[in-house]
VEXDREN-2710 file (C-alpha; in Angstrom, 1 decimal):
% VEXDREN-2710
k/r/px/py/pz
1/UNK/0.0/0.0/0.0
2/UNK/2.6/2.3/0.6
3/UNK/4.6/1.7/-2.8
4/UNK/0.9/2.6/-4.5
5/UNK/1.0/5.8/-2.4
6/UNK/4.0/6.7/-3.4
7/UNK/3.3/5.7/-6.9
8/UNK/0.4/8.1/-6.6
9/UNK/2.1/10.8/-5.5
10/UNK/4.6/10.8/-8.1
11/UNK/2.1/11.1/-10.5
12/UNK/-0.1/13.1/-9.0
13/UNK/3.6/15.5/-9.0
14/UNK/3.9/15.3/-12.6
15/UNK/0.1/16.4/-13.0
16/UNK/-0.5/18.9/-11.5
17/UNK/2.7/20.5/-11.8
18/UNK/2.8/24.7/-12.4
19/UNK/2.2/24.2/-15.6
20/UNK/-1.3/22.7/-15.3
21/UNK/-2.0/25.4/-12.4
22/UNK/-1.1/28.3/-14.6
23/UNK/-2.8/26.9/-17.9
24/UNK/-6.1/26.6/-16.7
25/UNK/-5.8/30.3/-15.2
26/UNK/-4.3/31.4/-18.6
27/UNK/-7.0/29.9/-20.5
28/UNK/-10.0/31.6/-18.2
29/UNK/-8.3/35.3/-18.4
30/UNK/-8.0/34.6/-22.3
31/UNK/-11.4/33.4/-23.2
32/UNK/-12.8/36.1/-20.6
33/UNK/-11.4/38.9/-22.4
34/UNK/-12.4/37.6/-25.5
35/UNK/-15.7/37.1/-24.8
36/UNK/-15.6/40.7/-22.9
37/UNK/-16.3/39.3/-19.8
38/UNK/-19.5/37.6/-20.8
39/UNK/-19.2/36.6/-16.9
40/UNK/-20.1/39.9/-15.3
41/UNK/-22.2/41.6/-18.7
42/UNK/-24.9/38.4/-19.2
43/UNK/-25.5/37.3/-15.1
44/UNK/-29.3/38.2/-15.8
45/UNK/-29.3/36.4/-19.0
46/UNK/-27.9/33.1/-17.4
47/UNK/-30.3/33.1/-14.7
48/UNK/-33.0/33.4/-17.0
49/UNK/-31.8/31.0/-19.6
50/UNK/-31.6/28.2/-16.2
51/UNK/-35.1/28.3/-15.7
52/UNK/-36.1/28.1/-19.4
53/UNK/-36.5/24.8/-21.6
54/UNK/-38.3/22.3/-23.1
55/UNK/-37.2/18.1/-23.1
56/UNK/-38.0/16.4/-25.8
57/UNK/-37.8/12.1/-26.4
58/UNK/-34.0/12.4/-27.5
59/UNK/-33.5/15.7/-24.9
60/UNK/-33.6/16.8/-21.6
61/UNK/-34.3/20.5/-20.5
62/UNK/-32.1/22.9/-19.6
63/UNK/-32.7/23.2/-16.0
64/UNK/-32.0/19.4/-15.9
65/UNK/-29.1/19.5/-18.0
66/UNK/-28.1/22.2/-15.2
67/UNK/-29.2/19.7/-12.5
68/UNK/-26.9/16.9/-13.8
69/UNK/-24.1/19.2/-14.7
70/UNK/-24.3/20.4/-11.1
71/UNK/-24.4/16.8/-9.4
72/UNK/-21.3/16.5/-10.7
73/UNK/-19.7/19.5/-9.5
74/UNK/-21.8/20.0/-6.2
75/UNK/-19.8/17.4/-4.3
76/UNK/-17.7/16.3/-1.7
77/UNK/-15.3/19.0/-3.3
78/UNK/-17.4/21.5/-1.9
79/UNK/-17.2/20.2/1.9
80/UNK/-14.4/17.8/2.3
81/UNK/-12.0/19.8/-0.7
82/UNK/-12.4/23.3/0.8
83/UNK/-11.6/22.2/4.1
84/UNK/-8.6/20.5/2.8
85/UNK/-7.3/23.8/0.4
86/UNK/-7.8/25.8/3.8
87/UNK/-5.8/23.3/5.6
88/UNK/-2.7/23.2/3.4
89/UNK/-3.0/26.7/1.7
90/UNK/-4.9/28.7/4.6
91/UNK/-7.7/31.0/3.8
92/UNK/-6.5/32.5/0.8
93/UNK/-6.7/29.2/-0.7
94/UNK/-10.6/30.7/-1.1
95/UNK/-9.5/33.6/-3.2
96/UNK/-8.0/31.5/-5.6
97/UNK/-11.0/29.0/-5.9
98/UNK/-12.8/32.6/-6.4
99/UNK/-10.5/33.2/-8.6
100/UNK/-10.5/30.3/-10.8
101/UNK/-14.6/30.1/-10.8
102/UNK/-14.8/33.4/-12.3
103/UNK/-12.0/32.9/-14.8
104/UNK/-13.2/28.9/-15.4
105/UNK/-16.7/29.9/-15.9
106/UNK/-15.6/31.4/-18.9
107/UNK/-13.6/27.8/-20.0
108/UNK/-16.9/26.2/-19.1
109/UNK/-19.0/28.2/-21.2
110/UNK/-16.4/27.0/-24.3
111/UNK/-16.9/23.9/-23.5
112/UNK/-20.3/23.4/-23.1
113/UNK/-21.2/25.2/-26.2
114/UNK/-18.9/23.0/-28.3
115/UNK/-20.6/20.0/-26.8
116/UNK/-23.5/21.1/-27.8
117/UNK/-22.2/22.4/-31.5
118/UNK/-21.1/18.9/-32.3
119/UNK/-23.4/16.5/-30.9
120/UNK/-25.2/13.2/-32.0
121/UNK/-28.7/12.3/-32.1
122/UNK/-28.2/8.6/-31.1
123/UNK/-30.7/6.2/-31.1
124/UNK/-33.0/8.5/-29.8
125/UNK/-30.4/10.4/-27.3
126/UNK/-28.5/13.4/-27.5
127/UNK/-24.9/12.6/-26.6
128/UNK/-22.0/14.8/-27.1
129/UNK/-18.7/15.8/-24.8
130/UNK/-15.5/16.3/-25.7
131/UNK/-14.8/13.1/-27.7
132/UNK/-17.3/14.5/-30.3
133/UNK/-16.0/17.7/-30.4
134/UNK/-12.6/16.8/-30.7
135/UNK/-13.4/14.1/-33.6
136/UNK/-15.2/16.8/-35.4
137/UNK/-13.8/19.7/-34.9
138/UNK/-9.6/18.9/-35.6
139/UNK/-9.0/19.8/-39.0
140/UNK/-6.7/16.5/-39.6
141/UNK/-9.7/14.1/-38.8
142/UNK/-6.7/11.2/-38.1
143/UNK/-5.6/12.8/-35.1
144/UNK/-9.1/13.9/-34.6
145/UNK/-10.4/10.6/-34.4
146/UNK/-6.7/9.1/-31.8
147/UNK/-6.9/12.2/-29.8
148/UNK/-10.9/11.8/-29.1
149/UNK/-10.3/7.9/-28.6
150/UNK/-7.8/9.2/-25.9
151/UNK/-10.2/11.3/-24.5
152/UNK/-12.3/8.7/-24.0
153/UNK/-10.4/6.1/-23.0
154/UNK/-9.3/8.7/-20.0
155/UNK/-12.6/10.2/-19.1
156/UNK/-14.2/6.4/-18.8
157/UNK/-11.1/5.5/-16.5
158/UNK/-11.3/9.0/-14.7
159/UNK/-14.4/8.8/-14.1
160/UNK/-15.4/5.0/-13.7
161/UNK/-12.4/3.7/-11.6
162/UNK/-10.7/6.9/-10.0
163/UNK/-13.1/9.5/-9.2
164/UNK/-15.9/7.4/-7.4
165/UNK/-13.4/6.3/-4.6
166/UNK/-13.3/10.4/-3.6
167/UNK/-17.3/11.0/-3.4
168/UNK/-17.7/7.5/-1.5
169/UNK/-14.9/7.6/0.8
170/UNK/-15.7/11.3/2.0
171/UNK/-19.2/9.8/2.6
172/UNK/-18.0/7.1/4.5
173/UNK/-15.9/9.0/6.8
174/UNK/-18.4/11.5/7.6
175/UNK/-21.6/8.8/8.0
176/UNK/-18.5/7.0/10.7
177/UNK/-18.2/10.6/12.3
178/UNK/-21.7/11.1/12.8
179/UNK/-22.8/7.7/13.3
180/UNK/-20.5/4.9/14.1
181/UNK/-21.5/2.8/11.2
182/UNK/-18.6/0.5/9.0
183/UNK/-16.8/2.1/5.7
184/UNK/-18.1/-2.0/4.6
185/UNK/-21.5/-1.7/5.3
186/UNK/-21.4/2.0/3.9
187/UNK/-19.9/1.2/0.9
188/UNK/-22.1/-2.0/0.1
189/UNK/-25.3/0.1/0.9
190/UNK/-23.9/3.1/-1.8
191/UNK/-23.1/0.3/-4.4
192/UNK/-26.4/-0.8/-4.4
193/UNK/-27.6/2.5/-4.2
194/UNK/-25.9/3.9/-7.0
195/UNK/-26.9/0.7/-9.1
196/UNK/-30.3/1.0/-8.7
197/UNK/-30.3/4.5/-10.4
198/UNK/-27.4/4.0/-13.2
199/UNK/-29.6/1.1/-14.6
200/UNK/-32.1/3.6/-15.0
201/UNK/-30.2/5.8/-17.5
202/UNK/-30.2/9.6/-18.3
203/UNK/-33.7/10.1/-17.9
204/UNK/-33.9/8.7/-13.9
205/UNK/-30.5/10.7/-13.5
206/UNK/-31.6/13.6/-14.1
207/UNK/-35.0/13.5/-12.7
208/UNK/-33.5/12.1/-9.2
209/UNK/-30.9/15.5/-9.7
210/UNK/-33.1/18.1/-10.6
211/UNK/-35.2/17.4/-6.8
212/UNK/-32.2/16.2/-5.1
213/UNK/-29.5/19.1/-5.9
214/UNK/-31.5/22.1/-5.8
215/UNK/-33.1/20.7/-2.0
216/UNK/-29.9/20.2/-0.5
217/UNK/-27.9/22.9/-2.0
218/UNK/-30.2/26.0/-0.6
219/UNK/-30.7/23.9/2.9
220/UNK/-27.0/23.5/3.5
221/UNK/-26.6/27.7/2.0
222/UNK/-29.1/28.2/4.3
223/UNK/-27.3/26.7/7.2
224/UNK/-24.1/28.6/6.3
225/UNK/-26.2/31.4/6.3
226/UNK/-27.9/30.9/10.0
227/UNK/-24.0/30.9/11.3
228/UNK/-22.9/33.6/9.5
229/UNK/-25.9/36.4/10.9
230/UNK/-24.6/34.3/14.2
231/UNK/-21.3/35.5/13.9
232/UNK/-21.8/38.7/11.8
233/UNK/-19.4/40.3/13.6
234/UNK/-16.3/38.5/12.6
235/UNK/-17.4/38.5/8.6
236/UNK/-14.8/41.7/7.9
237/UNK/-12.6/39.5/9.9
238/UNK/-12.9/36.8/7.7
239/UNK/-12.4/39.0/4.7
240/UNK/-9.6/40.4/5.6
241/UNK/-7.8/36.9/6.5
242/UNK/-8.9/35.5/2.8
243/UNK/-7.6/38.9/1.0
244/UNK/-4.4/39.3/3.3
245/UNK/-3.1/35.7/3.1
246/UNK/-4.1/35.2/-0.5
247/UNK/-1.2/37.7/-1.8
248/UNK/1.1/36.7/1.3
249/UNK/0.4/39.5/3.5
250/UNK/-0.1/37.4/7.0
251/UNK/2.6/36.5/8.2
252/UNK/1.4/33.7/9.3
253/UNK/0.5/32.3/5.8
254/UNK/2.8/34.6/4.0
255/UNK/5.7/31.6/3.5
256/UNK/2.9/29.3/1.7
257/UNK/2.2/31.4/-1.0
258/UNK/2.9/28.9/-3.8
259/UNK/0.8/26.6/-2.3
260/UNK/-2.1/28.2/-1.6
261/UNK/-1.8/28.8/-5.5
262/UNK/-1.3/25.4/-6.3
263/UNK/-4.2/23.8/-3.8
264/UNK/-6.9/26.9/-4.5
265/UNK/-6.8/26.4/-7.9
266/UNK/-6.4/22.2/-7.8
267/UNK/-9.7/22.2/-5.4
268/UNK/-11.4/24.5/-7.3
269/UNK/-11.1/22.7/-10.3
270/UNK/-12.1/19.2/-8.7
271/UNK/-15.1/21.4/-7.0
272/UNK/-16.8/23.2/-10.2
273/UNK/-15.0/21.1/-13.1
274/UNK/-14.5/24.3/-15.3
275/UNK/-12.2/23.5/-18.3
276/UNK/-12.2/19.6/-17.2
277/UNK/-14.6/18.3/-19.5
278/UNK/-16.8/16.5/-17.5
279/UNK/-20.1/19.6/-18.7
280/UNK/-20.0/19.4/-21.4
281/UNK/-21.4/15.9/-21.2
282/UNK/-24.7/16.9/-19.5
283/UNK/-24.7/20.7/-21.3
284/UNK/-25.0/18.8/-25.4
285/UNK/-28.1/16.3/-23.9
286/UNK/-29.9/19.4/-23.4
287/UNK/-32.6/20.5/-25.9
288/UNK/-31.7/24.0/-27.3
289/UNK/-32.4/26.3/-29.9
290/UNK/-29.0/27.5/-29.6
291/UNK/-26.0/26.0/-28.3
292/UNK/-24.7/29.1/-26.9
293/UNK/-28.1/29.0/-24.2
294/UNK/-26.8/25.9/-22.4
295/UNK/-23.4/27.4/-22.7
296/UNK/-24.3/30.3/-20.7
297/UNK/-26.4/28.2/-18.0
298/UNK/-22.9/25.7/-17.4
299/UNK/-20.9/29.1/-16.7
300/UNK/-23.7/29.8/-14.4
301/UNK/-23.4/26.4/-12.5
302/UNK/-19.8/26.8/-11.7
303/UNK/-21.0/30.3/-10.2
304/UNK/-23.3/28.1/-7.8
305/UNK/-20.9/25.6/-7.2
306/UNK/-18.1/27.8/-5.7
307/UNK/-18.9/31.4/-5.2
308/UNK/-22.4/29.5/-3.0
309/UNK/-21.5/26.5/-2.2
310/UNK/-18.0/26.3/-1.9
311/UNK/-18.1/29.6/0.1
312/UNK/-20.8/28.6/2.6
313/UNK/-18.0/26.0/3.8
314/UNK/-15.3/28.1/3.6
315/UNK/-17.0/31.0/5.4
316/UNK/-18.7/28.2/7.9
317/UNK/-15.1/27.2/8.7
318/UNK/-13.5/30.3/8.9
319/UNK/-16.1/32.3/10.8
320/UNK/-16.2/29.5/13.5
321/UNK/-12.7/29.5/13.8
322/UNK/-12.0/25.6/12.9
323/UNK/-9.4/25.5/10.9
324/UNK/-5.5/25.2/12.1
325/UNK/-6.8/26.2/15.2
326/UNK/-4.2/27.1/18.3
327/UNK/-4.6/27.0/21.8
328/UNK/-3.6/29.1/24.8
329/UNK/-0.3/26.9/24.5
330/UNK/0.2/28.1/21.2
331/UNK/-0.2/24.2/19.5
332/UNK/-2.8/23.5/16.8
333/UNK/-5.8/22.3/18.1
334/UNK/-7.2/21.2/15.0
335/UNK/-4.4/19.7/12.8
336/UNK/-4.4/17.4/9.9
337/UNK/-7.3/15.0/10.8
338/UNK/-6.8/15.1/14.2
339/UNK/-8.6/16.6/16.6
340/UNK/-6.7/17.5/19.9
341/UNK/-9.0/18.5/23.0
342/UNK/-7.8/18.5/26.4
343/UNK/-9.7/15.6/27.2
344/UNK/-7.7/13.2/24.3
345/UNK/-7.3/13.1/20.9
346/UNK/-10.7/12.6/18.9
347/UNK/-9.2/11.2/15.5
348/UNK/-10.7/12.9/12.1
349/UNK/-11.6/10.5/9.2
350/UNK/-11.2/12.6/6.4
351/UNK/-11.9/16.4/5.9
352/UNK/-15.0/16.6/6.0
353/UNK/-15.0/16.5/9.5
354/UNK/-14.1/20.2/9.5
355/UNK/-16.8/20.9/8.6
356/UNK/-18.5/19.0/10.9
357/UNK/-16.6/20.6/13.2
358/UNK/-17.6/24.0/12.1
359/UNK/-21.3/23.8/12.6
360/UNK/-20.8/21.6/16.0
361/UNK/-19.2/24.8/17.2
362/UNK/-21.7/27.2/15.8
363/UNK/-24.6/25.1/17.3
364/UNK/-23.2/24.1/21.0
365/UNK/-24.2/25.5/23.6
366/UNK/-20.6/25.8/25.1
367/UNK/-17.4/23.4/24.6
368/UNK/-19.2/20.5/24.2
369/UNK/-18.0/20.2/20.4
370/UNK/-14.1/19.8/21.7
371/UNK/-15.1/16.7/24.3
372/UNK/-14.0/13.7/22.6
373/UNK/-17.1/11.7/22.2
374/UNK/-19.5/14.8/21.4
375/UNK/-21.3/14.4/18.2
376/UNK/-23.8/17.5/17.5
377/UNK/-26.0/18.7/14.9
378/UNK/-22.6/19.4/12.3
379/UNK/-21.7/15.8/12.6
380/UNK/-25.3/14.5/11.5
381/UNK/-26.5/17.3/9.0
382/UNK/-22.6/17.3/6.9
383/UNK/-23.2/13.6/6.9
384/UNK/-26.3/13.2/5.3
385/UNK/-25.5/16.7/2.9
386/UNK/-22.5/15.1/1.8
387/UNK/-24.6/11.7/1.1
388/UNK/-26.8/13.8/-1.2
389/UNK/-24.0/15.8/-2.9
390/UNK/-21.6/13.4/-3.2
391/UNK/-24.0/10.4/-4.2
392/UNK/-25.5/12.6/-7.2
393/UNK/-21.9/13.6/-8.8
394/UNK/-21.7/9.2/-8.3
395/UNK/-24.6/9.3/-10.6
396/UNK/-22.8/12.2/-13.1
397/UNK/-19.8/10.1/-13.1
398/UNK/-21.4/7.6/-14.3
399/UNK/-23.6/9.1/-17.4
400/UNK/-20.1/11.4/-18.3
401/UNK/-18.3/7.4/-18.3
402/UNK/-21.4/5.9/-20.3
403/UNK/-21.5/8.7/-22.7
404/UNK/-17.6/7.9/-23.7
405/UNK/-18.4/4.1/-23.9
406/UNK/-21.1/5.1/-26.4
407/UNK/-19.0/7.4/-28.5
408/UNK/-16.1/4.6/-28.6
409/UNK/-18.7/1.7/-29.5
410/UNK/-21.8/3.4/-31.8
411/UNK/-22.6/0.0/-33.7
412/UNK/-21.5/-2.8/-31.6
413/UNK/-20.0/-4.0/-27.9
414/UNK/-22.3/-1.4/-26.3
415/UNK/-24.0/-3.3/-24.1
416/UNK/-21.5/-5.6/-22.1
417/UNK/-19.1/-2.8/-21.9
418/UNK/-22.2/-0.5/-20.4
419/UNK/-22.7/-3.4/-18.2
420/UNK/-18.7/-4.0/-17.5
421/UNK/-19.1/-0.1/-16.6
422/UNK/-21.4/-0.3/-14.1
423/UNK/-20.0/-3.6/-12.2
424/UNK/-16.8/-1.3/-12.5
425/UNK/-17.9/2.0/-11.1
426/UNK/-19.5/0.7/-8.2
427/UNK/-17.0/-1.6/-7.3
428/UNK/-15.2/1.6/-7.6
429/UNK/-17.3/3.1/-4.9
430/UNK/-17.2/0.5/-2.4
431/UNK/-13.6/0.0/-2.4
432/UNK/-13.8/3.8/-2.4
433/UNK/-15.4/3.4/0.9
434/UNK/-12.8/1.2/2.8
435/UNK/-9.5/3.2/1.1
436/UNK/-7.8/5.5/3.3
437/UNK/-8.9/9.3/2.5
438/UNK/-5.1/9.9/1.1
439/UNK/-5.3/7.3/-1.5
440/UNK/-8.5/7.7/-2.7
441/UNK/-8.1/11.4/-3.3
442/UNK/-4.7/10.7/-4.5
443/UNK/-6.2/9.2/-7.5
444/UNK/-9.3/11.5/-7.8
445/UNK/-6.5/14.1/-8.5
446/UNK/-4.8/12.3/-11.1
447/UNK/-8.8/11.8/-12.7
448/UNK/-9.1/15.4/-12.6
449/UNK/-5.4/16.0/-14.0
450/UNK/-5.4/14.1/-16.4
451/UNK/-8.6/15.0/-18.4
452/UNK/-7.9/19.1/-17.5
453/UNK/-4.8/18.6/-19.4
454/UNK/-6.2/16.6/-22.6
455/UNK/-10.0/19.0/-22.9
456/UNK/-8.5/22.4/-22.0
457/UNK/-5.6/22.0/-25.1
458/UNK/-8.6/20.7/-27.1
459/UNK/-10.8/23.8/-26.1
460/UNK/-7.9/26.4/-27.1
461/UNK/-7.2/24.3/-30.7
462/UNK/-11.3/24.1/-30.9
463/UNK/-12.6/27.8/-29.7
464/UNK/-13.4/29.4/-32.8
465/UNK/-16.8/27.5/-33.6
466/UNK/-17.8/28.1/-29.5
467/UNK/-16.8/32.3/-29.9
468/UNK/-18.8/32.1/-33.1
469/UNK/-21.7/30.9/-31.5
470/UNK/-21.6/33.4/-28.5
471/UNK/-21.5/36.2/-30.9
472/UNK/-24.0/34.9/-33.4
473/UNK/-26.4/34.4/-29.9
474/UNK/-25.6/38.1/-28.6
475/UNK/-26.3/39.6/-32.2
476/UNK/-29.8/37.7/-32.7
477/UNK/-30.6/38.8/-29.0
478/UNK/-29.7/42.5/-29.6
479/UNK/-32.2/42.3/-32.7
480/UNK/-35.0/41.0/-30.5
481/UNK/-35.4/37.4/-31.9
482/UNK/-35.0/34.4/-29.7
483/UNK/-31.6/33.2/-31.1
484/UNK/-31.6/29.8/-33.5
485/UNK/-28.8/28.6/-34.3
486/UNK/-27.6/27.6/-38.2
487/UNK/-24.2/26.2/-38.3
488/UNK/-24.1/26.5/-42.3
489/UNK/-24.4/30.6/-42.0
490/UNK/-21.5/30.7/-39.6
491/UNK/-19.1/28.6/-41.6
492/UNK/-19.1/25.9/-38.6
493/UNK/-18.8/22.6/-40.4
494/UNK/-19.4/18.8/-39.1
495/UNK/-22.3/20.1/-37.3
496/UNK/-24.0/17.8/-38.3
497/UNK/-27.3/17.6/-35.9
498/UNK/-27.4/21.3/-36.3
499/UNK/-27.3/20.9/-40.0
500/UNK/-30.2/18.5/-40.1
501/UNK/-32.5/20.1/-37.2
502/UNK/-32.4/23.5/-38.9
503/UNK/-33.0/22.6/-42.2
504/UNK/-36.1/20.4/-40.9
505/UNK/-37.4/23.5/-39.1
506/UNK/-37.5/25.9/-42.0
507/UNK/-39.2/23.5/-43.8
508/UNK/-42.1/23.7/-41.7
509/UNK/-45.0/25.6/-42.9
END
């Protein structure tokens, strides 16, 4: 176990080295200036476009496509991860995830819109991702066609085998925290869980997301809320910590500059998934007039992801005071998993316990969260949140690794490989369950990594057909039609759903 940790690491090293950091920021202040920071000008427009929609046989709406994009990034990135990038990178850790949601949003929007652009009706189903946009969209359609087989090849590993063990494990540890109950019996329970939906396909997914997300994302903003109006006083505190140690100005997270970089912007990645290429797999099964409308509702989701979500934890943590927390003696009361109280030491299971952590403190009436066997309302209400977030991105993960099985088998093999996929990803999430919390996000890392790298080259090579769109949509809007979208009139080629549909629709009488 420890060579495979190692092994891990190593990897993990090679990555997510500066590079990857700094091309993923690169690519959000690039597209956001050349889309004039659609991010700031078009807010009202993405709200609006969320709510709008129709499904169809082969479709699903845009508020659903929303739903699933969001199980996927609405996860235990936004609990367990941002307790973990405050950890090693201190507070300003949570500017950079800032930062990198309001500069990925803009990758995001890219993406999704290309997805959409360039995908397939299949057999009844809209499918598209970045397999189909990199097949149809490369000039040379050899490398086209190896590159998009690489894709997929790494999004169906990503996403089937090293992912799941992230969302399960972070489950498991905080379901032990608040209740005492087995990683085992956890993980068989979420196996079976998990396969009782995925047999279902797109259709359950995103009916079980578009109740489940929305529910459990306002009630845990909510809570994060409640503690904040309790603590209002220390909110310019908390401000001030985020700003001043984001740029190294405290001192006493001024010497970890570099990795507060590095860990805000590899957390905020795994949290919202801009530029990763897992939304555009949800954003091209949405039915559309206009592929840059579901563009502009994914750049929105990333908004909810981090700047809500992911900030409701961070601000829960901070403003409560539970994170690298010292006592009168001047040692860390709160460090790296472990929990040191005067009484013992209360041993963490994972991050996510910070959290826990945070709202025990809010909601106690005294010290009763820093006795060793005190579980309180934090323990109970992050464990069953984090069920519900992290067991919908389990269900994302799954459509994102089916979609690339379909694109790699569209005639034949489709359905014992589906089947193999399914046996695989929730194995996957049992053994996720009975890892230890370094290993298993060890490897979600690498997931991550590895399919940042391959979509966001494949986004800067591809962009022109997705900028095309975005200004094609703003023109139509400023002359006060509802925008439809005709690939032929923009020079986009290979669009070949969009070729079809609108042809079909001017025929009409």
């Amino acid at each position: 176990m420890e060579n495979f940790e190692a092994f891990v690491n190593a990897a993990n090293a090679i990555i997510w080295s500066d590079a990857l950091i700094y091309l993923l920021l690169a690519t959000g202040i690039y597209f956001s200036f050349r889309m004039r920071f659609f991010q700031v000008r078009l807010v009202k427009e993405m709200v609006k476009l969320m709510l709008q929609g129709e499904k169809s046989a082969a479709g699903i709406s845009s508020f659903q496509a929303l739903a699933v994009s969001l199980s996927g990034r609405v996860g235990t990135g936004n609990i367990a991860g941002v307790a973990t990038a405050i950890f090693i990178g201190g507070p300003g850790a949570v500017f950079w995830m800032w930062a990198v949601a309001f500069l990925g949003s803009s990758s995001a929007f890219i993406e999704s819109t290309l997805g959409q652009i360039f995908k397939k009706n299949e057999h009844g189903q809209y499918r598209g991702g970045p397999a189909f946009y990199i097949e149809k969209g490369l000039k040379n359609k050899k490398i086209g066609k190896i590159y998009a087989i690489v894709f997929a090849l790494s999004t169906i590993m990503a996403c089937g085998l090293l992912l799941p063990g992230v969302q399960s494990n972070s489950i498991a540890a905080a379901v032990k925290s608040a209740f005492g109950i087995n990683y085992m019996y956890t993980g068989i329970v979420l196996a079976v869980l998990l396969g009782l939906i995925i047999f279902g396909g797109i259709k359950v997914i995103a009916n079980v997301a578009q109740f489940v997300v929305p529910f459990m994302a306002i009630a845990y903003i909510l809570v994060a809320v409640v503690i904040l109006v309790m603590n209002y006083e220390k909110i310019p505190e908390v401000f001030s910590l985020i700003f001043s140690s984001a740029f190294g100005a405290n001192a006493t997270f001024g010497g970890i500059i570099g990795a507060m970089i590095s860990i805000g912007v590899k957390r905020g990645v795994y949290s919202n998934e801009a530029g990763q290429g897992t939304g555009p797999h949800p954003a091209a099964a949405a039915e559309v007039s206009h592929p840059a409308k579901q563009g502009l509702v994914q750049a929105f989701s990333v908004y909810i992801d981090t700047l809500f979500v992911c900030s409701a934890t961070a601000f829960m943590i901070l403003v409560t005071g539970m994170y690298n927390v010292k006592g009168p003696d001047g040692n860390l009361i709160v460090d790296n998993g472990v929990y040191y109280t005067q009484e013992g030491v209360k041993h963490f299971d994972g991050s996510p316990t910070y959290t826990q952590a945070a709202i025990d403190k809010a909601f106690s009436s005294g010290q009763e969260s820093f006795h060793e066997n005190y579980i309180g309302t934090g323990s109970y209400f992050v464990a069953i949140a984090l069920f519900f977030f992290a067991f919908t991105t389990l269900m994302a993960y799954y459509y994102i690794a089916e979609t690339n099985v379909a694109y790699l088998t569209p005639n034949r093999g489709g359905p014992l490989l589906m089947l193999l996929l399914k046996i695989g990803i929730m194995a996957a999430v049992y053994f996720g369950c009975v890892r230890t919390a370094t290993v298993a996000w060890g490897l979600g890392d690498m997931g991550v990594g590895i399919m940042a790298w391959l979509n966001v080259i494949a986004i800067l090579i591809l962009q022109k057909p997705a900028l095309a769109a975005m200004k094609d949509y703003e023109k139509q809007k400023k002359a006060g039609t509802d925008p439809v979208f005709d690939p032929v009139a923009l020079g986009i080629k290979d669009a070949d759903f969009w070729e079809f549909e609108f042809k079909k629709e001017k025929q009409k009488p």
